[in-house]
FISE-110154 format. One record per residue (C-alpha): x, y, z; residue number from 0. Coordinates in Angstrom, 3 decimals, m for minus. Each point is the difference from the previous one (the first is absolute). Last residue first. Layout:
<recs>
+----------+----------+----------+-----+
|        u |        v |        w | seq |
+----------+----------+----------+-----+
|        X |        Y |        Z | NUM |
...
+----------+----------+----------+-----+
</recs>
This chain:
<recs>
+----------+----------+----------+-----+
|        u |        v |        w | seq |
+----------+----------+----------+-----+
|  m15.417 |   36.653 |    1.472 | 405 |
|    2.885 |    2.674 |    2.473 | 404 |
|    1.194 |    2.961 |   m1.645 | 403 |
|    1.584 |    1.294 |   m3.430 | 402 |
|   m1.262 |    0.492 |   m3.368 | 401 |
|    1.036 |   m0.483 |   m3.006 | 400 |
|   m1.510 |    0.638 |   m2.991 | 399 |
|    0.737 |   m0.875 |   m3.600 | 398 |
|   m1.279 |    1.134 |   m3.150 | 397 |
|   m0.200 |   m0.856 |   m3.728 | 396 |
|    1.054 |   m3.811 |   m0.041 | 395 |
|    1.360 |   m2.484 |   m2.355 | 394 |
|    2.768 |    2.899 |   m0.664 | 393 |
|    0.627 |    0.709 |   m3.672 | 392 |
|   m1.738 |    3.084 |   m0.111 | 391 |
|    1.425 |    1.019 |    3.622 | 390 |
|   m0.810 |   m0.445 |    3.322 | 389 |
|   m0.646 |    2.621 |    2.456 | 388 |
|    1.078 |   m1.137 |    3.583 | 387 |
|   m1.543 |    1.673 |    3.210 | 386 |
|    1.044 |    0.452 |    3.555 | 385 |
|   m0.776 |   m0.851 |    3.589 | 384 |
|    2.709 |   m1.416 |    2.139 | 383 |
|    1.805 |    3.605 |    0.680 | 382 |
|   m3.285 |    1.268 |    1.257 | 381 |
|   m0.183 |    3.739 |    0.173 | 380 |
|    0.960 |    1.559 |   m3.414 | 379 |
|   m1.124 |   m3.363 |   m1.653 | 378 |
|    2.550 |   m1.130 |   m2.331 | 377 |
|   m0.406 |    0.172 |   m4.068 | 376 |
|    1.351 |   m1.844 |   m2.963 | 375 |
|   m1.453 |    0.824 |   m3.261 | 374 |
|    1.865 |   m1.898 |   m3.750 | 373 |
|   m0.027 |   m3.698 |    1.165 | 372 |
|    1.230 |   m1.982 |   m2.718 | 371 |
|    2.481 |   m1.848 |    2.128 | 370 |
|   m2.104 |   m3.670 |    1.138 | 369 |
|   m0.807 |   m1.770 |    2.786 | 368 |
|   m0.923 |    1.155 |    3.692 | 367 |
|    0.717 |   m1.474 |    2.982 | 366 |
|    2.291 |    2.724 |    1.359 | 365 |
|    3.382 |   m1.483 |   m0.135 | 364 |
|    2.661 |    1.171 |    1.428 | 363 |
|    2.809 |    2.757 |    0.271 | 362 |
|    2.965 |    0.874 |    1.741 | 361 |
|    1.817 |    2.926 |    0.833 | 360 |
|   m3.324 |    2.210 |   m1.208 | 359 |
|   m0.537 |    2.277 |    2.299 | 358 |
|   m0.612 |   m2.977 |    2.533 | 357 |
|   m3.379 |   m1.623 |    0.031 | 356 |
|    0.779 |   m0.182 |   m4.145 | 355 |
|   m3.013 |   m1.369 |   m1.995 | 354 |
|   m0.028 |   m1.669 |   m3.675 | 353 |
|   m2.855 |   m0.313 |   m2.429 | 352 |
|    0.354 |   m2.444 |   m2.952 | 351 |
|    2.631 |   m2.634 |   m1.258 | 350 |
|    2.174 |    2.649 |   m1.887 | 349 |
|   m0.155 |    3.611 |    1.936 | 348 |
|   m2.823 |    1.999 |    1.304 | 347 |
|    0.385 |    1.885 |    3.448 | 346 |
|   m1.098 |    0.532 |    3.552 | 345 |
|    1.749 |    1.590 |    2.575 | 344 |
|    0.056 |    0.071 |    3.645 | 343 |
|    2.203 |    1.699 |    2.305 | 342 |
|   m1.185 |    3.839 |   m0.767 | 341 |
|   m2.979 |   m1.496 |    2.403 | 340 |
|   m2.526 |    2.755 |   m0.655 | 339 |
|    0.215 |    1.040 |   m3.015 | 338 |
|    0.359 |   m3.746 |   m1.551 | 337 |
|    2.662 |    0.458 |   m2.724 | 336 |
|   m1.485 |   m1.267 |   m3.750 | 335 |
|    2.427 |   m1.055 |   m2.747 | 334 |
|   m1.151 |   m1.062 |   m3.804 | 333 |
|    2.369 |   m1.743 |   m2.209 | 332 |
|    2.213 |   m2.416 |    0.858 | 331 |
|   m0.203 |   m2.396 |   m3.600 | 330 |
|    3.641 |   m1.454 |    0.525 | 329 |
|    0.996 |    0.019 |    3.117 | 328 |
|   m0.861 |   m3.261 |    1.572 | 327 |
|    0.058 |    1.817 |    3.672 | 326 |
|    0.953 |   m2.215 |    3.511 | 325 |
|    2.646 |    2.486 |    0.463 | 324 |
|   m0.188 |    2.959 |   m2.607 | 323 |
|    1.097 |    2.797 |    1.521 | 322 |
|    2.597 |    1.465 |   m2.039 | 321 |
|    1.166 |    3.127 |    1.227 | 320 |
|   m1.048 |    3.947 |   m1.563 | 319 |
|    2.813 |    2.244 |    1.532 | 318 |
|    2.154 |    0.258 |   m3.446 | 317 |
|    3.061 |    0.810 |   m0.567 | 316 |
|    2.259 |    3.183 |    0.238 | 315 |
|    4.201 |   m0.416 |   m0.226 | 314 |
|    1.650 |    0.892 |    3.109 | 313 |
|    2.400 |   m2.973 |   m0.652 | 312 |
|   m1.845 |   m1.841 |    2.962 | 311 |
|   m2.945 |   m0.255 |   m1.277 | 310 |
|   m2.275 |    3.235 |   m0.031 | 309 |
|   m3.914 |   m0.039 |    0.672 | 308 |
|   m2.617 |    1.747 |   m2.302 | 307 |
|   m2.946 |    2.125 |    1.501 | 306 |
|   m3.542 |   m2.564 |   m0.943 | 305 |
|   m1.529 |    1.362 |    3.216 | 304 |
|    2.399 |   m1.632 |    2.366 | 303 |
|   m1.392 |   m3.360 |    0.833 | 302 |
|    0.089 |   m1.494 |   m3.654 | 301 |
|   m1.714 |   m2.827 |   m0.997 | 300 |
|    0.344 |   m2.489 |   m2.956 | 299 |
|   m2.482 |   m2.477 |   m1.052 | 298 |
|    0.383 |   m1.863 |   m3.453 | 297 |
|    2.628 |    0.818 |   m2.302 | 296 |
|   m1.217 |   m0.901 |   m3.417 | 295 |
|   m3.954 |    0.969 |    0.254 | 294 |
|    1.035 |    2.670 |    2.247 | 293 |
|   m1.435 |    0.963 |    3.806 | 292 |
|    1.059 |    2.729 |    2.002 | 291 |
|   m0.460 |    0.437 |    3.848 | 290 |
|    0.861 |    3.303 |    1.464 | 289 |
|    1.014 |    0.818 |    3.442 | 288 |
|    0.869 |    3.602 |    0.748 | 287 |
|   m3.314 |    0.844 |    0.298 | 286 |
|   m0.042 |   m1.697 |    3.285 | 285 |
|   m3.917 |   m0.658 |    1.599 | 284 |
|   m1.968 |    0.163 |   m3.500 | 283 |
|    3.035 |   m2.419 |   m1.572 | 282 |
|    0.481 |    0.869 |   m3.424 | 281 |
|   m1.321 |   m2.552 |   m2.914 | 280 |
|    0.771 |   m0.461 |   m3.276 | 279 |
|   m0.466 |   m1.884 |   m3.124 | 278 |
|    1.929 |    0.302 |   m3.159 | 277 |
|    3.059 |    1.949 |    0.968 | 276 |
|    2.684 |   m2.152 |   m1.679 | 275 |
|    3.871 |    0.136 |    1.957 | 274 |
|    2.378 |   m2.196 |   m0.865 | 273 |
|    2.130 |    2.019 |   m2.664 | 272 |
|   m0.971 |    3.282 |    2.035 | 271 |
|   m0.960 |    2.485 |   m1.919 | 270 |
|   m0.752 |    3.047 |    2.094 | 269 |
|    2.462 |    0.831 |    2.532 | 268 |
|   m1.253 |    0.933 |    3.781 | 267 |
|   m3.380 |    1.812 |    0.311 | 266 |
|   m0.672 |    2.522 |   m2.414 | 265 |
|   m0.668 |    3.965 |    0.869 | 264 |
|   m3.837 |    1.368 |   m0.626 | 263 |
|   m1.521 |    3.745 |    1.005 | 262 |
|   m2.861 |    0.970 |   m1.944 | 261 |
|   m3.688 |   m1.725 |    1.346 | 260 |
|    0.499 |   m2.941 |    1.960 | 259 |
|    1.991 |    0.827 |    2.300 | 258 |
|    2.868 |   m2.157 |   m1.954 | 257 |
|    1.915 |   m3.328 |    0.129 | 256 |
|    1.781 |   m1.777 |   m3.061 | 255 |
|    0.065 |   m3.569 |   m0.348 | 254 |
|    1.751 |   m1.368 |   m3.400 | 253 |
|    0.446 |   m3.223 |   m1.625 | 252 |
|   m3.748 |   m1.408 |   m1.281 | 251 |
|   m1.259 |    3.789 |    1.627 | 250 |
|   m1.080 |    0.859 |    3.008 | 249 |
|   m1.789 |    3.081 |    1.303 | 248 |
|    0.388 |    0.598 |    3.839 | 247 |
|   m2.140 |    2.750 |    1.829 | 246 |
|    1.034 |    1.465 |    2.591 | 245 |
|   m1.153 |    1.250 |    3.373 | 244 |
|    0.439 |    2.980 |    2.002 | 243 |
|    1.779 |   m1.850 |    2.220 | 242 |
|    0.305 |   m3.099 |   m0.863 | 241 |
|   m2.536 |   m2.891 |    0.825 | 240 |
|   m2.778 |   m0.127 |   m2.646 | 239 |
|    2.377 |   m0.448 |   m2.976 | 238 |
|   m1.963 |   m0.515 |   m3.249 | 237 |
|    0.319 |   m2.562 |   m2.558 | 236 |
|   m0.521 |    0.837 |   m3.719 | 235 |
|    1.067 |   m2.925 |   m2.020 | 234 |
|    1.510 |   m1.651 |   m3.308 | 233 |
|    1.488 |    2.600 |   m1.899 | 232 |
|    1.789 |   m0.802 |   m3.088 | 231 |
|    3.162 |    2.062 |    0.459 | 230 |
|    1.604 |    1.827 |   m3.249 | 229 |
|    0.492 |    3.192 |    2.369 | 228 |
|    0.329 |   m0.514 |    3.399 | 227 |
|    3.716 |    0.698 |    0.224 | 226 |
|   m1.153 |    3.203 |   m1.185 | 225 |
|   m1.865 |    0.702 |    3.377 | 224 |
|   m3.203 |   m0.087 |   m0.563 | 223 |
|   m2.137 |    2.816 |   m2.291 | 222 |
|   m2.897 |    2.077 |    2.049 | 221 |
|   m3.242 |   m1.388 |    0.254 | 220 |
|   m2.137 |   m0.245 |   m2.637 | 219 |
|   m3.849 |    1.783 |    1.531 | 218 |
|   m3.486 |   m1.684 |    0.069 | 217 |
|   m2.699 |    2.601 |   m0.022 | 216 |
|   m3.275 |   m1.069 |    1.842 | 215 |
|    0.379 |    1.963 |    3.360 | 214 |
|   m3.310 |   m0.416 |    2.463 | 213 |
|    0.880 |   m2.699 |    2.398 | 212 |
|    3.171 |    1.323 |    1.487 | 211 |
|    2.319 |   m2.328 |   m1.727 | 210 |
|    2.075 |    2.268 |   m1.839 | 209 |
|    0.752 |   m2.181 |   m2.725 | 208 |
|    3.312 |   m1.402 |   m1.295 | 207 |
|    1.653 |   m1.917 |   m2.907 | 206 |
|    2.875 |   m1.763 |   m0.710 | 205 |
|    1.152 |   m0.876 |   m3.556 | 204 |
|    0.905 |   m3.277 |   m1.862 | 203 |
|   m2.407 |    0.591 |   m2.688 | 202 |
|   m1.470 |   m2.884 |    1.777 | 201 |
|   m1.444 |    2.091 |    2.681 | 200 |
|    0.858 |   m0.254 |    3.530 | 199 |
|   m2.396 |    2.053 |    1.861 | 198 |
|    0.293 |    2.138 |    3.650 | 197 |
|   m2.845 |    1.144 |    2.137 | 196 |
|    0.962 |    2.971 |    2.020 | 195 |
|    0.135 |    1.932 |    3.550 | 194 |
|    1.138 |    3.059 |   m0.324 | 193 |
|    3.177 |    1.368 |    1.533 | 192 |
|   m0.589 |    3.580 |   m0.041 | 191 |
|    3.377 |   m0.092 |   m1.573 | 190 |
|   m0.201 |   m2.357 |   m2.145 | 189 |
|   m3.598 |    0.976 |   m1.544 | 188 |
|    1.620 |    3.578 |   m0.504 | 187 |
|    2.557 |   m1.419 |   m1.911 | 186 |
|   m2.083 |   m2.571 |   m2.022 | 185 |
|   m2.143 |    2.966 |   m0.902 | 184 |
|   m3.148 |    0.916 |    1.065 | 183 |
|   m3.260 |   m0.386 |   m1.944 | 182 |
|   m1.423 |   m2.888 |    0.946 | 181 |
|    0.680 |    0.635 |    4.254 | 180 |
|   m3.501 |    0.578 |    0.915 | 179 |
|   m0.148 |    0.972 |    3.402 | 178 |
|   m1.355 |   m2.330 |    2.935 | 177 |
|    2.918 |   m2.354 |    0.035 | 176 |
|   m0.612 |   m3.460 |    0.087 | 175 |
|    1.612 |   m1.488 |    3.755 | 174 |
|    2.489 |   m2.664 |    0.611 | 173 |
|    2.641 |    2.246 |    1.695 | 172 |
|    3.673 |    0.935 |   m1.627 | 171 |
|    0.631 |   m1.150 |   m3.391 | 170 |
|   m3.017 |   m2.665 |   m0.604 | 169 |
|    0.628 |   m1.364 |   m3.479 | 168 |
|   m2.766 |   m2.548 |   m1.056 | 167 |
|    1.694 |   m2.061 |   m2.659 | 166 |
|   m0.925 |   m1.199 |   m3.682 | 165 |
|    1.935 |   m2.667 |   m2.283 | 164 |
|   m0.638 |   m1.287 |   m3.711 | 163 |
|   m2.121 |    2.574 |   m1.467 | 162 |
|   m0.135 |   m0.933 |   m3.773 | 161 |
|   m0.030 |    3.334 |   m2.169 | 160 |
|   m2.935 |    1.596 |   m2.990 | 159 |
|    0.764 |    2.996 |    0.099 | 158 |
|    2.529 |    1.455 |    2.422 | 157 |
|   m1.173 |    0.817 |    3.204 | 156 |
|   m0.810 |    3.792 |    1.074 | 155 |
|   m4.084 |   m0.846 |    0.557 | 154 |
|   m0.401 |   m3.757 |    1.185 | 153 |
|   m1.790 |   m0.060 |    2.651 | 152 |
|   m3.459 |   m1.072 |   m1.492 | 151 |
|   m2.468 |   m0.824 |    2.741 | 150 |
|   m1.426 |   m3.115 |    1.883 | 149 |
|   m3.023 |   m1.123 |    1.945 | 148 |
|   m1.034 |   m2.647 |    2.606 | 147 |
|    3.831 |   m0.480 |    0.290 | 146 |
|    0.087 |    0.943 |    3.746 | 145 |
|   m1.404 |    3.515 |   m0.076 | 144 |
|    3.344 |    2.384 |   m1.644 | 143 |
|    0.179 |   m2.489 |   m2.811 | 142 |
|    2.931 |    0.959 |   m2.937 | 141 |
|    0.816 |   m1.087 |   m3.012 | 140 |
|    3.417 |   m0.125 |   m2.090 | 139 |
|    0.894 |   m0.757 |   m3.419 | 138 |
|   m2.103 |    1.859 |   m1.844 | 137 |
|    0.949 |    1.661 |   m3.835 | 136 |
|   m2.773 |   m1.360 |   m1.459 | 135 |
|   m2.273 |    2.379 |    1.506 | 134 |
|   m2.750 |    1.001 |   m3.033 | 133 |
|    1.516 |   m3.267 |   m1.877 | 132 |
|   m2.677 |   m2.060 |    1.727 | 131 |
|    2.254 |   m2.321 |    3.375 | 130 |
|    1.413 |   m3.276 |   m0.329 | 129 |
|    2.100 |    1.053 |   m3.252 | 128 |
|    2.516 |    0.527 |    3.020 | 127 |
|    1.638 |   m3.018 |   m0.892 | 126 |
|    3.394 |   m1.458 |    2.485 | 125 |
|   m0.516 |    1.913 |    2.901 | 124 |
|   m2.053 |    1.345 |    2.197 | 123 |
|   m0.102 |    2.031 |    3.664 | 122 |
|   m2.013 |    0.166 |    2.727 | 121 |
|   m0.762 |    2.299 |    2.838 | 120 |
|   m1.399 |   m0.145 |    3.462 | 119 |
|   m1.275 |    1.758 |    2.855 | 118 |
|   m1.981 |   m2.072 |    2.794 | 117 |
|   m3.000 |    1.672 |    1.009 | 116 |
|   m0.532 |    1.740 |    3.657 | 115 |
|   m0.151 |    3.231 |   m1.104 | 114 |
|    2.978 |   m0.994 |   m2.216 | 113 |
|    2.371 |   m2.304 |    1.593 | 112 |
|    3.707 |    0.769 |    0.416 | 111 |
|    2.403 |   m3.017 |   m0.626 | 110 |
|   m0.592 |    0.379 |   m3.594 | 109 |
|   m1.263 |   m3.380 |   m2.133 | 108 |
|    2.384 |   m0.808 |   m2.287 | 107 |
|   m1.355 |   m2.477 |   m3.057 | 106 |
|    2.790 |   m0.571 |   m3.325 | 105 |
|   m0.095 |   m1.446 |   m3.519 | 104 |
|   m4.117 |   m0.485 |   m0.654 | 103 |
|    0.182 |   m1.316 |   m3.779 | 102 |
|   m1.521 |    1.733 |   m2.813 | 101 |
|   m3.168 |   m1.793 |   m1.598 | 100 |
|   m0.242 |    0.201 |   m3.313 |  99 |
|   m2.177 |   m3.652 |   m0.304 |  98 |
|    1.696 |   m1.912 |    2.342 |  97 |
|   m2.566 |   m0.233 |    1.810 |  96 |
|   m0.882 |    3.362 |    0.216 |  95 |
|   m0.796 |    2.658 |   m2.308 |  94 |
|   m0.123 |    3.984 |   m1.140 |  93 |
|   m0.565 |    1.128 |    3.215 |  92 |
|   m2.450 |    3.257 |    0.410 |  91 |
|    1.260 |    3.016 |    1.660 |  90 |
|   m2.667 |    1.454 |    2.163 |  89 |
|   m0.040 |    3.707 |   m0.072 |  88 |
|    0.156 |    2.352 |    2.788 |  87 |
|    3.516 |    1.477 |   m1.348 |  86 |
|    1.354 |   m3.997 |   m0.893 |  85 |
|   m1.889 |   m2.535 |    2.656 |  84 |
|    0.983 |   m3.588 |   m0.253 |  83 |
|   m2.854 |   m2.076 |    1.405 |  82 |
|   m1.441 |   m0.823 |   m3.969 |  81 |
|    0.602 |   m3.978 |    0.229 |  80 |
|    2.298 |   m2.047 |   m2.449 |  79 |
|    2.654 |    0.527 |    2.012 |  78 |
|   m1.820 |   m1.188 |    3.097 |  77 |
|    0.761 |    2.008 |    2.610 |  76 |
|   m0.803 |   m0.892 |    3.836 |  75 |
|   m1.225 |   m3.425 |   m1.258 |  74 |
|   m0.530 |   m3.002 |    2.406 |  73 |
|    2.063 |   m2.281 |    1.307 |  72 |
|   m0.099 |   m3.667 |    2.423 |  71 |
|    2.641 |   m1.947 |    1.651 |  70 |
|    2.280 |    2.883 |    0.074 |  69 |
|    0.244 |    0.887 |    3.757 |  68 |
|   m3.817 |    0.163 |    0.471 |  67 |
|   m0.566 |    3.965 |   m0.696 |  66 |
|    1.501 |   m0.257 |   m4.041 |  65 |
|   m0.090 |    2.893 |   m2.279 |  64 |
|    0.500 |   m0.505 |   m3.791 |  63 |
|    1.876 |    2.398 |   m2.582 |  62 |
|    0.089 |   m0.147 |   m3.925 |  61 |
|   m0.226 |   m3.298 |   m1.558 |  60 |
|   m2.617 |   m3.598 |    0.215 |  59 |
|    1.002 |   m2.200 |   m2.518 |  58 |
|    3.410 |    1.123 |    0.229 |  57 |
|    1.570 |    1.539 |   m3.136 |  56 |
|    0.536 |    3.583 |    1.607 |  55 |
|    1.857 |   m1.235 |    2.614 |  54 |
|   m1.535 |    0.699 |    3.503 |  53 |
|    0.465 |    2.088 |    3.189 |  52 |
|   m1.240 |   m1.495 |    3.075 |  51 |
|   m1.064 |    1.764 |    2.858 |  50 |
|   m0.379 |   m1.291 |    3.616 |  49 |
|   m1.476 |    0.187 |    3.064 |  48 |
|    0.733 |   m2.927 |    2.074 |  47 |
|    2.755 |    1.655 |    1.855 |  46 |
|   m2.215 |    2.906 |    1.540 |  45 |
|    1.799 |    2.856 |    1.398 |  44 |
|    3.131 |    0.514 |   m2.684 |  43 |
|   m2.822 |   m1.712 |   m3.098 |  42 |
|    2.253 |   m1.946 |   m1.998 |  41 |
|    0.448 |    0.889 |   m3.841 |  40 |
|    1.393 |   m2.669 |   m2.762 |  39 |
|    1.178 |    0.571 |   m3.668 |  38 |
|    0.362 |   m1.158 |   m3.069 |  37 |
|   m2.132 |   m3.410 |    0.685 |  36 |
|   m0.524 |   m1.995 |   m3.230 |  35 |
|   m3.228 |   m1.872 |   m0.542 |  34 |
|   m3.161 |   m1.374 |    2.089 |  33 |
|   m2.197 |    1.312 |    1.909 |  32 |
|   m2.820 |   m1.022 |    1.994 |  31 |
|    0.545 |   m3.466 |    1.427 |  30 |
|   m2.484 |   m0.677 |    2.528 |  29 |
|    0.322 |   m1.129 |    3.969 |  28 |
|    0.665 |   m2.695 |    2.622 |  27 |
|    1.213 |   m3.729 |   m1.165 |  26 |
|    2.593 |    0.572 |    3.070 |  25 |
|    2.778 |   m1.535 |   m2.134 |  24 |
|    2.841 |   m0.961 |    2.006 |  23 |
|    3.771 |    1.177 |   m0.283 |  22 |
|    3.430 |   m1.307 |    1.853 |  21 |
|    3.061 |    1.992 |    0.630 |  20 |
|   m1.921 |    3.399 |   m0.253 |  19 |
|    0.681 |    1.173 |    4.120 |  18 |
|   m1.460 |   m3.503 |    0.976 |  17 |
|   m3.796 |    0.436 |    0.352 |  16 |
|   m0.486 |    0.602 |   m3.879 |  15 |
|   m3.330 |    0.877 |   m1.849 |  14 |
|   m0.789 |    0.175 |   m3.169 |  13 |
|   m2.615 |    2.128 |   m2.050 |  12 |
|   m1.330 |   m0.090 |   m3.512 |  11 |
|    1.036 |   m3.272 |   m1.216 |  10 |
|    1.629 |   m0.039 |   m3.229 |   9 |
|   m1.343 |   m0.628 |   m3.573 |   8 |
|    0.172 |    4.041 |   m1.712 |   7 |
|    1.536 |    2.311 |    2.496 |   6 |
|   m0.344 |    1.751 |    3.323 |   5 |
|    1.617 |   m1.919 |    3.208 |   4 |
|   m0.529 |    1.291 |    3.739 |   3 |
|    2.702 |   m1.340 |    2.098 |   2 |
|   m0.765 |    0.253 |    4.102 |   1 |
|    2.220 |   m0.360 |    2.758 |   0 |
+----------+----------+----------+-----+
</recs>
């Protein structure tokens, strides 16, 4: 197991040969960024491929691609570079550094390639004055060749938004359509069951896009439940087991479950006294189990999709348990599942980074200090490799770890 470090005085690359109880210093490798990590992307076939999204007042902002597991990064977007293509013409940045610079919120790469080239896009947050006034209203970018270049995606958004959560929606089969879906309505798009890309604004507001390669027009979808309304939302997670799938959009005290285009009914009460959404996680091999995470109740799960239980006098409670064993609760924030060992979880409470080996009934440490950690994500193949983005008042940027024999 390997930890890659990024930051101002630390060593750029540790190594551990007892599962992270103990850490050496290999002496191996250059630090090449430094600053606040928004946002973390793993490569699905190659798990030291990675893209970083930064904050807009690092020294060194926008995106950066690592091949060596972290320990060293160059620039796939620069904000202050012109790689961010608006109708054929380059959109020039209007600074980095900290000077104007917006900050990278979110990274999804599709799980369908692109001729062979990953697909990605990117939202911002925070300052969009990073961009000329000609297309100040972008928030999200998009690289159809691997993040070598990038477009404007942002047509049918609200001026001037953060984007604080995208999804790849996959319906049926994981295939782009053929036929350009732009100018269809969320009706027909539901029933031909289009594949999408999904956006959390923060105009509290979901948004969709045929994702078939060609459409540019985002589209509102239709209103939640009215239980919904007055929810902060916190997530977009997406069902890949049921039958045709779902999509789950969760609020601070609300879940509510749709196709992803019109149709939406809540899951169990909303407003539960205990209950705070911030962080969540659903299980890719159960849907039905959900981990949440609150800054005042720590980890709860649920193993029946978030549907409320009754007590004994018929009267309807909550499904989400406590399961904080071996947890210092205060400060849980992020929660990663591994996809493929539903058994192990990692997440960030008070005292550092925490694993579970079983669903989370008990918990230990994971030889890592610190809570500001604001990206945690797991390998989709390799439950023992996985990456920590620290924070702006973490003493480190990034963390990898890797599993295997040293």
């Amino acid at each position: 197991m390997y930890v890659g470090t990024v930051g101002k005085h630390v060593s750029p690359l540790w190594r551990s040969e007892n599962g992270g109880k103990t850490w050496k210093w290999t002496k191996a490798g250059e630090i090449s960024l430094e600053g606040e990590i928004f946002t973390v992307a793993i490569d699905p076939e190659n798990p030291y491929h990675i893209f970083s999204g930064m904050d807009q007042w690092a020294t060194k902002d926008g995106i950066w691609e690592s091949y060596d597991g972290g320990k060293t990064f160059t620039t796939t977007l620069p904000i202050s570079h012109n790689k961010i293509m608006k109708n054929g013409v380059a959109i020039t940045g209007s600074g980095s550094g900290g000077n104007g610079g917006g900050s990278m919120s979110v990274i999804r790469i599709d799980p369908v390639k692109v001729n062979g080239s990953l697909h990605l896009v990117a939202g911002t947050r925070t300052n969009r004055g990073w961009i000329t006034a000609a297309a100040a209203s972008t928030s999200i970018i998009r690289s159809l060749d691997g993040g070598k270049t990038w477009s404007d995606l942002s047509m049918g958004l609200p001026t001037g938004e953060d984007i604080y959560d995208l999804q790849f929606f996959y319906p049926t089969s994981k295939s782009h359509p053929a036929i350009n879906y732009d100018s269809y309505t969320l009706a027909q798009l539901s029933s031909a069951k289009i594949p999408l890309i999904m956006a959390r604004t923060s105009n509290n507001a979901i948004y969709v896009l045929p994702n078939d390669l060609q459409s540019t027009t985002w589209k509102k979808i239709a209103p939640l439940p009215t239980a919904f309304a007055g929810q902060y939302l916190k997530a977009i997670r997406i069902d890949e087991i049921s039958n045709p799938k779902k999509v789950l959009v969760v609020g601070h005290k609300c879940i509510v479950e749709g196709d992803g285009y019109l149709n939406w009914t809540k899951r169990g009460t909303c407003n539960h006294a205990t209950i705070d959404h911030d962080f969540t996680a659903i299980s890719p091999a159960n849907p039905n189990v959900i981990y949440s995470n609150s800054f005042r109740y720590g980890t709860k799960v649920s193993l029946n999709g978030g549907n409320d239980l009754k007590n004994s006098s018929g009267i309807a409670i909550s499904s989400f348990e406590s399961r904080n064993k071996g947890l210092k609760i205060s400060a849980v924030r992020a929660v990663a599942i591994a996809p493929s060992d539903n058994n192990i979880v990692y997440t960030v409470a008070e005292g550092g980074l925490y694993k579970s080996i079983n669903a989370g009934e008990t918990w230990s440490w994971a030889g890592l200090y610190g809570t500001d950690f604001n990206a945690l994500a797991v390998h989709p193949n390799d439950p023992d490799t996985f990456i920590v983005g620290g924070g702006r008042w973490a003493t480190t940027s990034l963390y990898l770890y890797e599993s295997g024999n040293v």
